[in-house]
N, CA, C and O atoms as a Tinker XYZ file with bonds, in Angstrom:
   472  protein
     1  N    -16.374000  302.956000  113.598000    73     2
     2  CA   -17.069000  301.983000  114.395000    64     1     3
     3  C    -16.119000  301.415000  115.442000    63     2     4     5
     4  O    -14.963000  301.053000  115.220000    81     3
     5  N    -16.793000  301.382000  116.679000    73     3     6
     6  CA   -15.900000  300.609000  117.988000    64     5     7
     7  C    -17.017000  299.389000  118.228000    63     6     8     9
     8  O    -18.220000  299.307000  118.473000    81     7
     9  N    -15.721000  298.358000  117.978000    73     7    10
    10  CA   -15.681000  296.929000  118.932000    64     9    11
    11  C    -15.448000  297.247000  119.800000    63    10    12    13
    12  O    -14.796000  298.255000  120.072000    81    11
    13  N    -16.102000  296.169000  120.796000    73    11    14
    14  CA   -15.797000  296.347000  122.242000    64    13    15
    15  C    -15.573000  294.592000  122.370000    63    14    16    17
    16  O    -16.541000  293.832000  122.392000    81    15
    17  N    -14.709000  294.303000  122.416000    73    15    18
    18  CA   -14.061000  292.948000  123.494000    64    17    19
    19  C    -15.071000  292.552000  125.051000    63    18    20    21
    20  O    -15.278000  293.047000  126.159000    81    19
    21  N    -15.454000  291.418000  124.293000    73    19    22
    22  CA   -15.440000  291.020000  125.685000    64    21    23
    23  C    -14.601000  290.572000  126.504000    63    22    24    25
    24  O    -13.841000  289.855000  125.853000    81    23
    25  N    -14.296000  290.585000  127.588000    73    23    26
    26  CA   -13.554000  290.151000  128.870000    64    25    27
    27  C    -14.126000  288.306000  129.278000    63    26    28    29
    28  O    -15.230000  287.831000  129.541000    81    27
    29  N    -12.725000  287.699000  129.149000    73    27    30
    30  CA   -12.967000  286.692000  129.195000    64    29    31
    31  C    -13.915000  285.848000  130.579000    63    30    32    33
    32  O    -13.555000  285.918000  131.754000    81    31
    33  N    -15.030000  285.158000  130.148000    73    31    34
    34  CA   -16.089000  284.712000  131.566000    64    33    35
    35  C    -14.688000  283.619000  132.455000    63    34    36    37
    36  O    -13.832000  282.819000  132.078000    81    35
    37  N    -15.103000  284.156000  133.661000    73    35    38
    38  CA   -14.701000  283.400000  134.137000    64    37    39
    39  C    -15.523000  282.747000  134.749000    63    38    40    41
    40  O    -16.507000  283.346000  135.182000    81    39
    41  N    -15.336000  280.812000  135.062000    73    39    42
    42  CA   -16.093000  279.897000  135.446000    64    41    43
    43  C    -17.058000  280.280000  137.190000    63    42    44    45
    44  O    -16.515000  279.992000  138.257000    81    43
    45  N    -18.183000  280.801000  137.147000    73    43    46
    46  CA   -19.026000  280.977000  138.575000    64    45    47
    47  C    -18.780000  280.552000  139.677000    63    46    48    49
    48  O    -18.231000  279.454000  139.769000    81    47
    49  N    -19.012000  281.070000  140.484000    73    47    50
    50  CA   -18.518000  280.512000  142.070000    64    49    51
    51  C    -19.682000  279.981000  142.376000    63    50    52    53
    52  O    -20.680000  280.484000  141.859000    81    51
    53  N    -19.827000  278.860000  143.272000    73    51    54
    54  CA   -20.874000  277.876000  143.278000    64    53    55
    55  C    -22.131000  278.841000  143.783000    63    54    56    57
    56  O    -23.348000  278.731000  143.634000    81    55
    57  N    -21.627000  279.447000  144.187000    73    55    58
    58  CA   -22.615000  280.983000  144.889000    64    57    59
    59  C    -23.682000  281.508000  143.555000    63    58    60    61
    60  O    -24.887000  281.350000  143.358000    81    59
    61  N    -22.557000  282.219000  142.755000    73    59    62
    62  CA   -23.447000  282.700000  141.504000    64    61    63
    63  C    -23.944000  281.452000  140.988000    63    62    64    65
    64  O    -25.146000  281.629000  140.786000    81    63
    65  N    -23.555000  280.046000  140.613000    73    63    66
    66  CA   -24.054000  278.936000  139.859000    64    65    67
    67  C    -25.766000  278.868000  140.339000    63    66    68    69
    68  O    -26.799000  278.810000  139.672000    81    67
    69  N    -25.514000  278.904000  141.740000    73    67    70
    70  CA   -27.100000  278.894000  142.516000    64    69    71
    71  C    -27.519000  279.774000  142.243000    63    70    72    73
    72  O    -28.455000  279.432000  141.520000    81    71
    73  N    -27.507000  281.344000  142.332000    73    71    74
    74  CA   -27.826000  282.671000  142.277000    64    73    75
    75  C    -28.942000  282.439000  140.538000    63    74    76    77
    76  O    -30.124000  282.686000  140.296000    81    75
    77  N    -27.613000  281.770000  139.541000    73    75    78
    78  CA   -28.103000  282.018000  138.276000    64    77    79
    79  C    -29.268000  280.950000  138.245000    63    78    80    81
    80  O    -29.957000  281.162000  137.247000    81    79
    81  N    -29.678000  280.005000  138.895000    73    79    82
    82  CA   -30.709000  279.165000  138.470000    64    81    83
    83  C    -32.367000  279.961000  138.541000    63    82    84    85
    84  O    -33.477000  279.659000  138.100000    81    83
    85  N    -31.793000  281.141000  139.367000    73    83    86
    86  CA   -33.429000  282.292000  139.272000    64    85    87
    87  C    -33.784000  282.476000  138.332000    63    86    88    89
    88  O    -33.046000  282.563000  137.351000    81    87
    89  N    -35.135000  282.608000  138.297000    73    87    90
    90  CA   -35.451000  283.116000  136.607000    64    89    91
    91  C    -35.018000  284.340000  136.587000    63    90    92    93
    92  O    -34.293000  284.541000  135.612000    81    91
    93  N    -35.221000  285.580000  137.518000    73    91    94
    94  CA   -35.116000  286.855000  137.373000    64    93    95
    95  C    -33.977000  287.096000  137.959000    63    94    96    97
    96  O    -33.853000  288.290000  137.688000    81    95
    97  N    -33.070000  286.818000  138.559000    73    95    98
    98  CA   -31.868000  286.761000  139.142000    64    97    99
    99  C    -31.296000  288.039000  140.525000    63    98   100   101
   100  O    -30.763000  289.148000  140.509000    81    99
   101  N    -31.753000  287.149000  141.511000    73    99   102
   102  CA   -31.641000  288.125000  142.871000    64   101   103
   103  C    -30.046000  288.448000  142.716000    63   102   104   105
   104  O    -29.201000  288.108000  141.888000    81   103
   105  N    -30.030000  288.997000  143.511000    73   103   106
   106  CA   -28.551000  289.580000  144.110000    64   105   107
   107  C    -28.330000  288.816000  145.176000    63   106   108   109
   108  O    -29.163000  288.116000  145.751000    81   107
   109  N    -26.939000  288.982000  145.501000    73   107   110
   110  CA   -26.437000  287.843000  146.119000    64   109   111
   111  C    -26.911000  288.405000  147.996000    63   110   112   113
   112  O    -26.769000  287.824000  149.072000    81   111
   113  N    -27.358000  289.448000  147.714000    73   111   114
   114  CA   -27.634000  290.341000  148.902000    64   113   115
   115  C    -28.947000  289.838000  149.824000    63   114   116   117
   116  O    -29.171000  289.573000  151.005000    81   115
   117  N    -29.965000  289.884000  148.039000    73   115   118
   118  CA   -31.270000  289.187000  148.620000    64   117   119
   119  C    -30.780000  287.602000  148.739000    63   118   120   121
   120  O    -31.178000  287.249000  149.850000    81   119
   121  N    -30.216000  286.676000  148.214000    73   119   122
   122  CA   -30.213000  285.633000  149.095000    64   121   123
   123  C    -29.690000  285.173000  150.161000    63   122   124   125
   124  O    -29.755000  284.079000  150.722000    81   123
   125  N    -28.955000  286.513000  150.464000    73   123   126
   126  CA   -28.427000  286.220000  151.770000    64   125   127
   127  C    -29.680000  286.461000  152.719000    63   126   128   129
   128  O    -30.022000  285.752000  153.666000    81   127
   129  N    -30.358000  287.758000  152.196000    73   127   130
   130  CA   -31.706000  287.815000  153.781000    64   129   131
   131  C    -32.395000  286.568000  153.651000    63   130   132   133
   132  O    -32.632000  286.194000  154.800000    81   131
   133  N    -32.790000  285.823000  152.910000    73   131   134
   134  CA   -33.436000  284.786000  153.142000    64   133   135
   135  C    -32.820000  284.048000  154.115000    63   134   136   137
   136  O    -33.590000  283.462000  154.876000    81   135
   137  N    -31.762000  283.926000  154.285000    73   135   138
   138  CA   -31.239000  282.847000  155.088000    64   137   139
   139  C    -30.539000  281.969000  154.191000    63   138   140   141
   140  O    -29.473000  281.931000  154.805000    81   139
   141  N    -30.368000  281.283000  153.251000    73   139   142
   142  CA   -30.542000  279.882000  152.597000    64   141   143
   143  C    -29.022000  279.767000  151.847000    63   142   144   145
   144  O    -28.674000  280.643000  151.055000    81   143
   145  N    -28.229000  278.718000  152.134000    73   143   146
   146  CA   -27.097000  278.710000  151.267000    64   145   147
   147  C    -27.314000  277.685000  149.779000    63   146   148   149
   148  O    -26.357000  277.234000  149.150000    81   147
   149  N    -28.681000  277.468000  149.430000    73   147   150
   150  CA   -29.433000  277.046000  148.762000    64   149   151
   151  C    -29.410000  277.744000  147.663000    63   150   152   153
   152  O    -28.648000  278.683000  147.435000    81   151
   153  N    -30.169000  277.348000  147.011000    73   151   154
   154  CA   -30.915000  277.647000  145.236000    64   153   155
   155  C    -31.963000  278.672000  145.782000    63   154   156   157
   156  O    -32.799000  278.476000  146.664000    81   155
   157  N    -31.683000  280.049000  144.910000    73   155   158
   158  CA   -32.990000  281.478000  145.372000    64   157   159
   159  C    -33.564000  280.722000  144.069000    63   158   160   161
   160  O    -32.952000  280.071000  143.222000    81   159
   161  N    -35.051000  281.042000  144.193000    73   159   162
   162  CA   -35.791000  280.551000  142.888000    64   161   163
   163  C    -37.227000  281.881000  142.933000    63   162   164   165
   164  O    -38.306000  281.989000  143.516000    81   163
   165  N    -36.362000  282.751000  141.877000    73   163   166
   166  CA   -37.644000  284.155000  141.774000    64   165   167
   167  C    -38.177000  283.746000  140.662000    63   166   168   169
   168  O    -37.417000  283.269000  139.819000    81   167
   169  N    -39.792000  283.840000  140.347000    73   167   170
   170  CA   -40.249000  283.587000  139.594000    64   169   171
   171  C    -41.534000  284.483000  139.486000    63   170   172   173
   172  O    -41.969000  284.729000  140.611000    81   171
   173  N    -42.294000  285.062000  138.449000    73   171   174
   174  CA   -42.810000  285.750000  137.948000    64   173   175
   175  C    -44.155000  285.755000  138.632000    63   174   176   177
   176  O    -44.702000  286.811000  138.949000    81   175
   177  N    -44.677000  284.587000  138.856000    73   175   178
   178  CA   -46.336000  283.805000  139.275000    64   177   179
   179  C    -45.997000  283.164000  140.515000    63   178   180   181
   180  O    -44.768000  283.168000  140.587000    81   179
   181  N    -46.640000  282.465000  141.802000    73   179   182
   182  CA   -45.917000  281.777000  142.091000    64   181   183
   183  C    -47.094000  280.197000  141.481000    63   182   184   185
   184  O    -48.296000  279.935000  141.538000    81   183
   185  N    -45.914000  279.555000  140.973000    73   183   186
   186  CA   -46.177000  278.197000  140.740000    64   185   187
   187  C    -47.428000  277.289000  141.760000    63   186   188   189
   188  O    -47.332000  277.205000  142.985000    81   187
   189  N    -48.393000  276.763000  141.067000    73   187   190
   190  CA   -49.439000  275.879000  141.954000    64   189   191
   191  C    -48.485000  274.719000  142.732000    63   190   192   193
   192  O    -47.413000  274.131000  142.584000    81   191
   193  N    -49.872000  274.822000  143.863000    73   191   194
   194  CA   -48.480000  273.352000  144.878000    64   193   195
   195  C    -49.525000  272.612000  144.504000    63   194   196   197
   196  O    -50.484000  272.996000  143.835000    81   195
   197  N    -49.318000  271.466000  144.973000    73   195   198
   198  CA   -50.436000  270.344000  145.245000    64   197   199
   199  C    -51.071000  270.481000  145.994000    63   198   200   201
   200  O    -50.653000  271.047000  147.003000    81   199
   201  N    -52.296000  270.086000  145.930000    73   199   202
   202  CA   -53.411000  270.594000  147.092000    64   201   203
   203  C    -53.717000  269.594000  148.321000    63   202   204   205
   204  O    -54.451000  269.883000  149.266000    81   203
   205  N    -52.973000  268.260000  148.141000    73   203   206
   206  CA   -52.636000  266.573000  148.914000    64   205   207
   207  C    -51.868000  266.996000  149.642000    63   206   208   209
   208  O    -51.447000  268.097000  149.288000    81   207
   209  N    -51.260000  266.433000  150.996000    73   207   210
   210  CA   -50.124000  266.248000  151.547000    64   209   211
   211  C    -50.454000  264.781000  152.131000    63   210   212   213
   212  O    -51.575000  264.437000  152.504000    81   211
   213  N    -49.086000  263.820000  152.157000    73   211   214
   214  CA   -49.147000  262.640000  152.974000    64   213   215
   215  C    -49.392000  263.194000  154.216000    63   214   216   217
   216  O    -49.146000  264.316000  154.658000    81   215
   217  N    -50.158000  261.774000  154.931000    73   215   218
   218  CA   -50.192000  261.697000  155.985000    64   217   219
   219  C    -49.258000  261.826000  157.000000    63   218   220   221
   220  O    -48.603000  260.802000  156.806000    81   219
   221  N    -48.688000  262.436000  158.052000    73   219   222
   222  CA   -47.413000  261.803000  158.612000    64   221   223
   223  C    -48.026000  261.814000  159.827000    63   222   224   225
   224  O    -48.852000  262.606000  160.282000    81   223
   225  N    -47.344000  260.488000  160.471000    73   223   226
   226  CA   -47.536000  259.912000  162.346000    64   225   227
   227  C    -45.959000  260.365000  162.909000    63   226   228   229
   228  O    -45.053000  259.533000  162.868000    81   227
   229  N    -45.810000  261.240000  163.240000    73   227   230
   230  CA   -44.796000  261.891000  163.823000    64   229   231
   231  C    -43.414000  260.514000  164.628000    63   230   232   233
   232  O    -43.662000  260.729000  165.814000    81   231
   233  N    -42.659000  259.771000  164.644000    73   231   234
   234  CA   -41.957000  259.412000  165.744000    64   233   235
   235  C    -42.041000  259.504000  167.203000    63   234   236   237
   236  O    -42.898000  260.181000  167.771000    81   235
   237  N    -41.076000  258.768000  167.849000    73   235   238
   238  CA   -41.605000  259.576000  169.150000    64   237   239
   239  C    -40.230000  260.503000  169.290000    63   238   240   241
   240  O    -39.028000  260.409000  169.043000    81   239
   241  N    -41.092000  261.373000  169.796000    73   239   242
   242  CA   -39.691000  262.351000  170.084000    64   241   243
   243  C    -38.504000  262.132000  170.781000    63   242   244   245
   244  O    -38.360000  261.802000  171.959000    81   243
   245  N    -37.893000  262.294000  170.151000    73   243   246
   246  CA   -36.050000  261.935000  170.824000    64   245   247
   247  C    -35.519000  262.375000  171.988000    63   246   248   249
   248  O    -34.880000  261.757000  172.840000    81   247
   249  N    -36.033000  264.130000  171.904000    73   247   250
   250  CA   -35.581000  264.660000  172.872000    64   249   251
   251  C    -36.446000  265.747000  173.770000    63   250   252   253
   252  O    -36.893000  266.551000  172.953000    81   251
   253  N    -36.749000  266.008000  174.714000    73   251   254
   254  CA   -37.530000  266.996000  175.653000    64   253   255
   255  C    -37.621000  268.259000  174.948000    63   254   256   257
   256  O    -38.705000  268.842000  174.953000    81   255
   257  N    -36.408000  268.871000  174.207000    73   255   258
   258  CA   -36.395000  270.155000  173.882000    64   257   259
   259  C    -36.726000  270.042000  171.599000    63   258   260   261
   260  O    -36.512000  270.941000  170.786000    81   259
   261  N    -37.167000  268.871000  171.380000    73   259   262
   262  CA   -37.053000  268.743000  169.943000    64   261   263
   263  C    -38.315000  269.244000  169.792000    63   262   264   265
   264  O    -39.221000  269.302000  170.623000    81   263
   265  N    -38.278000  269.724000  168.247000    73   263   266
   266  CA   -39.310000  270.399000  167.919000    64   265   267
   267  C    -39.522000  270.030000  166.516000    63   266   268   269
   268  O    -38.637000  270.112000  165.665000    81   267
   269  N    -41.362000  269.402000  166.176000    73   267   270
   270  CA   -41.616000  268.544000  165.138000    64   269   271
   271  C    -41.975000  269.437000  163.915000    63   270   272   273
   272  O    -43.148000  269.798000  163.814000    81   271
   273  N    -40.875000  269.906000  162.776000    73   271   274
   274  CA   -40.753000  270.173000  162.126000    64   273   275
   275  C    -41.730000  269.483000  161.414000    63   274   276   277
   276  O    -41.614000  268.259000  161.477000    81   275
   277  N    -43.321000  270.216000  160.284000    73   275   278
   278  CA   -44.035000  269.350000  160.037000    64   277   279
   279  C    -43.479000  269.155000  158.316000    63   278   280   281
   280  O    -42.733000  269.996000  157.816000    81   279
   281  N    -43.889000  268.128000  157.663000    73   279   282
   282  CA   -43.985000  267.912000  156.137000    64   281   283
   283  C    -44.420000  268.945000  155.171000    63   282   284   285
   284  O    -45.306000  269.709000  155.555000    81   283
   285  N    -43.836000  269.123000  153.723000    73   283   286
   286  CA   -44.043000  270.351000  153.455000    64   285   287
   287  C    -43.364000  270.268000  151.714000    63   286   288   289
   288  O    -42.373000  269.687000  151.270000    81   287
   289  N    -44.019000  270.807000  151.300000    73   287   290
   290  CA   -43.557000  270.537000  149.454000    64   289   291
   291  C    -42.618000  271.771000  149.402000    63   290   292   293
   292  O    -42.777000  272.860000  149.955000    81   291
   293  N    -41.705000  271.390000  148.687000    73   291   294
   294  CA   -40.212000  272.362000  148.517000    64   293   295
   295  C    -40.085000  272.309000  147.451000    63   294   296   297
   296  O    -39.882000  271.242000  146.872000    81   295
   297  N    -40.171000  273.539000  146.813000    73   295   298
   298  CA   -40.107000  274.030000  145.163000    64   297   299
   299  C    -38.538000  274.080000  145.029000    63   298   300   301
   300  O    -37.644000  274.750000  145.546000    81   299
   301  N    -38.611000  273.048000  144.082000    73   299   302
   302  CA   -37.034000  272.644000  143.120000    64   301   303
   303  C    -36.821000  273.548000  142.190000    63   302   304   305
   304  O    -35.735000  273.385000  141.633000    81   303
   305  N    -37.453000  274.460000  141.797000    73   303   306
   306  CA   -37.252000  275.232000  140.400000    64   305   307
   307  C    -37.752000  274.774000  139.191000    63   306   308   309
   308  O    -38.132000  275.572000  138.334000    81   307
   309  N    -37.791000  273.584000  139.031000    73   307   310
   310  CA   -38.846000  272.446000  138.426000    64   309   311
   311  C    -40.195000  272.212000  138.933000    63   310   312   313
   312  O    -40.888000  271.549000  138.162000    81   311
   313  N    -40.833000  272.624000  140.164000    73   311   314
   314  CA   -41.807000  271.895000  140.708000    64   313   315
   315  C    -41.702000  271.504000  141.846000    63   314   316   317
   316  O    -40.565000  271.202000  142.209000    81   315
   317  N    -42.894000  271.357000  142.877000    73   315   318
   318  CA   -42.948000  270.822000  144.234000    64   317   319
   319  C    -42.583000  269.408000  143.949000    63   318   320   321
   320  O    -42.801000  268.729000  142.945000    81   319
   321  N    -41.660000  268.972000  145.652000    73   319   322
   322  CA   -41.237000  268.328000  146.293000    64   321   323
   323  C    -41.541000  268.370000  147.562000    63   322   324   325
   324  O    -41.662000  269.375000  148.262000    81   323
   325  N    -41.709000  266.866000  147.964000    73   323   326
   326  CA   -42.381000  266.387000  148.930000    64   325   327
   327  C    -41.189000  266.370000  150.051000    63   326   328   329
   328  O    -40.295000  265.565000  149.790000    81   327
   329  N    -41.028000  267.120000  151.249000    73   327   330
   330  CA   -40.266000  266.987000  152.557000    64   329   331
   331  C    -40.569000  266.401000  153.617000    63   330   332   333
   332  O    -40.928000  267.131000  154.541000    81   331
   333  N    -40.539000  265.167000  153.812000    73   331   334
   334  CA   -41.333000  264.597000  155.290000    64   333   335
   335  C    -40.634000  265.498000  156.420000    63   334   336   337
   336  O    -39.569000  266.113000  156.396000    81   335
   337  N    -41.751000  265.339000  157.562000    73   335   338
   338  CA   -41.642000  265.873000  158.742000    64   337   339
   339  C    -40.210000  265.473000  159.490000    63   338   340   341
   340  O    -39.530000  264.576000  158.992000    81   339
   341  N    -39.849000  266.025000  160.466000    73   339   342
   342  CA   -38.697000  265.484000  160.973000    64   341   343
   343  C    -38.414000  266.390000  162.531000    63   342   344   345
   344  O    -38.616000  267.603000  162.575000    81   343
   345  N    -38.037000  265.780000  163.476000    73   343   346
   346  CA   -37.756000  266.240000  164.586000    64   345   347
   347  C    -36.364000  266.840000  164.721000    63   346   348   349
   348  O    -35.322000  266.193000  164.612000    81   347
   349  N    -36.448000  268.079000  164.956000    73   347   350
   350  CA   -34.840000  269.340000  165.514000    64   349   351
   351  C    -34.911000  270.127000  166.537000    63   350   352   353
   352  O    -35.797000  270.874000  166.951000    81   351
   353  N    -33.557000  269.791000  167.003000    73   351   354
   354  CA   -33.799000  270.993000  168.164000    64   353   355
   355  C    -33.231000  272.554000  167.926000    63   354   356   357
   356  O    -32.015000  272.711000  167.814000    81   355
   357  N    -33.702000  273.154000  167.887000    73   355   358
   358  CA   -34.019000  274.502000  167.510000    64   357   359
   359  C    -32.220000  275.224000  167.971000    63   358   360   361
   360  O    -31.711000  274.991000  169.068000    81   359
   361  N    -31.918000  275.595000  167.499000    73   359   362
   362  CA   -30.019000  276.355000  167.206000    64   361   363
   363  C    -30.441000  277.267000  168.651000    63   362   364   365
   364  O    -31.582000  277.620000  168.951000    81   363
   365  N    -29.600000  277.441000  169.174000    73   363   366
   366  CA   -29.706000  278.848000  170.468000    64   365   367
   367  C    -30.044000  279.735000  169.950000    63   366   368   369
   368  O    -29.674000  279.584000  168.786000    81   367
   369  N    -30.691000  280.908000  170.069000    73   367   370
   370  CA   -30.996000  282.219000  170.313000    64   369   371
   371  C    -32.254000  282.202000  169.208000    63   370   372   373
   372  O    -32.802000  283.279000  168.972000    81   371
   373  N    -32.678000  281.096000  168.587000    73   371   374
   374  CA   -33.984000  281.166000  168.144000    64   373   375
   375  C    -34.893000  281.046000  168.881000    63   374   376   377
   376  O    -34.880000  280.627000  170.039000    81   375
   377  N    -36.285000  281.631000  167.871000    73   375   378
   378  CA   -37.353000  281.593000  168.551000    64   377   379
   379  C    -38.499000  280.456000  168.025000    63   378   380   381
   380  O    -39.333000  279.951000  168.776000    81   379
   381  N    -38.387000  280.210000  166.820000    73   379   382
   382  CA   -39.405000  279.096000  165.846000    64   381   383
   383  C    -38.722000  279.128000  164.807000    63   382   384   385
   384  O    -37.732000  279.702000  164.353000    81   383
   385  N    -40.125000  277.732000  164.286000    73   383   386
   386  CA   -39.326000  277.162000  162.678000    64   385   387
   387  C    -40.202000  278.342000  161.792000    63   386   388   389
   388  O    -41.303000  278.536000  162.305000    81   387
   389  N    -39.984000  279.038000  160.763000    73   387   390
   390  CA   -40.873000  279.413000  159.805000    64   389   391
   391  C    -40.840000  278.318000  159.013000    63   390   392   393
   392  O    -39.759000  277.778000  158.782000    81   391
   393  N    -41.912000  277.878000  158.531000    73   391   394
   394  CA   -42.434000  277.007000  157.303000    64   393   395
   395  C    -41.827000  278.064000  155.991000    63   394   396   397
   396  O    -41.666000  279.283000  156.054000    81   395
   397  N    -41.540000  277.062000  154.711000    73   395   398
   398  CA   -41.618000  277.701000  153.440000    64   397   399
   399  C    -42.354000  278.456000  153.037000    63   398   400   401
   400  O    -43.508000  278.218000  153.392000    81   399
   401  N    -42.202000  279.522000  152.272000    73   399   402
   402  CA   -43.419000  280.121000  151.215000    64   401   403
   403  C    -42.568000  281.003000  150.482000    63   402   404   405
   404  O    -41.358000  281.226000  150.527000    81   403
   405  N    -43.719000  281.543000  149.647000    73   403   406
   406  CA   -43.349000  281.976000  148.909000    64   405   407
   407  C    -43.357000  284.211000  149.052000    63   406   408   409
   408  O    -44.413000  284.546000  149.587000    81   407
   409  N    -42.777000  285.022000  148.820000    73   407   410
   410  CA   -42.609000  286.147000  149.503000    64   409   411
   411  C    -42.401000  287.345000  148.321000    63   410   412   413
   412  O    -41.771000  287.250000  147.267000    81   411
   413  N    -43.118000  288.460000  148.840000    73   411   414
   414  CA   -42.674000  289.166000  147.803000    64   413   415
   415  C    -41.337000  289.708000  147.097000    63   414   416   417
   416  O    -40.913000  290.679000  147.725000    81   415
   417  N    -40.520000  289.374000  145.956000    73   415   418
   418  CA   -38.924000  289.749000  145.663000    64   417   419
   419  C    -38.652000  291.458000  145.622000    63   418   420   421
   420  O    -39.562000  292.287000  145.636000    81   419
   421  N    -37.717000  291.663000  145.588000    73   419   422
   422  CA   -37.604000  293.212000  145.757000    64   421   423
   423  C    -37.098000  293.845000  144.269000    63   422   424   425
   424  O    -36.767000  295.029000  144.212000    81   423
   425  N    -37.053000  292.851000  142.893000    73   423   426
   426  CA   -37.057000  292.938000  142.338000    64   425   427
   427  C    -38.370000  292.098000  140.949000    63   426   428   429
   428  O    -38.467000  291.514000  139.869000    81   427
   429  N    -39.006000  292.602000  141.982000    73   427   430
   430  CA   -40.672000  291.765000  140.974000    64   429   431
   431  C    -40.872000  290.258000  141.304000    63   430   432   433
   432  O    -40.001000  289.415000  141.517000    81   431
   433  N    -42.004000  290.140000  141.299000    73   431   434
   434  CA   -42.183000  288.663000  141.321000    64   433   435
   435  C    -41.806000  288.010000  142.790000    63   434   436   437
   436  O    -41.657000  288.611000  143.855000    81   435
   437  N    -41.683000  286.433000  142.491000    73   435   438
   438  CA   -42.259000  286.235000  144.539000    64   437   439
   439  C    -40.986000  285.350000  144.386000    63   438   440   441
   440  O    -40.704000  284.901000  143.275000    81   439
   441  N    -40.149000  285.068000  145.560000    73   439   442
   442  CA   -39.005000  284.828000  145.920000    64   441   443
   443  C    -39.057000  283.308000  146.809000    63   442   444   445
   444  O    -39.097000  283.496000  148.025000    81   443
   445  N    -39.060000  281.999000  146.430000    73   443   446
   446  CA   -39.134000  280.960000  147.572000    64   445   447
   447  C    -38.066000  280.791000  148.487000    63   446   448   449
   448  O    -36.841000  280.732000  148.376000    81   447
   449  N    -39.042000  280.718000  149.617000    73   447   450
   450  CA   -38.185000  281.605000  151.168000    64   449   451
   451  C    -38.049000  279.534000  151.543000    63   450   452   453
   452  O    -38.770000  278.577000  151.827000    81   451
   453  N    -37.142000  279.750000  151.373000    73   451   454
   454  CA   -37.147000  277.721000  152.285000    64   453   455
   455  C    -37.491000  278.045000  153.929000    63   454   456   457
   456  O    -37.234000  279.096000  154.514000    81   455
   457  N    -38.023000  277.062000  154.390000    73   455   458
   458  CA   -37.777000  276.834000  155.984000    64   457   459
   459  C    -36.836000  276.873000  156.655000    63   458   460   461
   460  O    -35.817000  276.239000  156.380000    81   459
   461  N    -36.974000  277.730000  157.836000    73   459   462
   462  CA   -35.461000  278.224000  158.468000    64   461   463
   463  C    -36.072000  278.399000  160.221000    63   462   464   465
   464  O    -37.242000  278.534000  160.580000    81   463
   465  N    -34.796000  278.335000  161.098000    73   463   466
   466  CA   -35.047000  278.668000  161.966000    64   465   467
   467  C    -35.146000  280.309000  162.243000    63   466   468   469
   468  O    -34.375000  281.129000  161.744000    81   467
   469  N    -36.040000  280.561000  162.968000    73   467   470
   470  CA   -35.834000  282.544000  163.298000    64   469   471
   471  C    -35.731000  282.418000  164.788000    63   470   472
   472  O    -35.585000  283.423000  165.484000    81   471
């Protein structure tokens, strides 16, 4: 009979710490296409949102070129969260905000894509 040793864990890089909070656990590859230096959260179903959103009365805009990012529930891995709206001006060589959702993973199940500029 062969033992096999394990090799001692070494403590995660804040990278994998996020990586591991997936249920199904992307590669560090797929969270890079998302965009997000965030929490990937793959999950099997995708989770019900709330079917409410607050009201929001926008500010007045700050600037000529800002763009009103609207309000929007952001899945914690626990459950939607509420994001109020907020005014940004869009990074150079983009074109729009994509809103959140949720997307098909390339390893089963649906992948929450956060809001990003494209």
């Amino acid at each position: 009979m062969v033992t096999r040793k394990r090799a001692p864990r070494l403590a995660p890089s804040p990278a994998e710490s996020r990586a591991q909070r997936s249920a199904t656990g992307p590669t560090k590859r797929e969270a890079a296409a998302y965009g997000s230096n965030d929490a990937v959260y793959t999950v099997r179903s995708v989770p019900r949102m709330p079917v409410s959103e607050p009201q929001e009365n926008p500010p007045a805009r700050p600037a000529a070129n800002a763009v009103w990012i609207r309000g929007h529930y952001e899945y914690t891995g626990r459950g939607y969260q509420w994001q109020p709206g907020r005014w940004e001006i869009s990074p150079p060589g983009t074109r729009g905000w994509v809103q959140p959702a949720w997307q098909p993973a390339a390893n089963g199940g649906y992948v929450y894509v956060r809001g990003h500029w494209q």
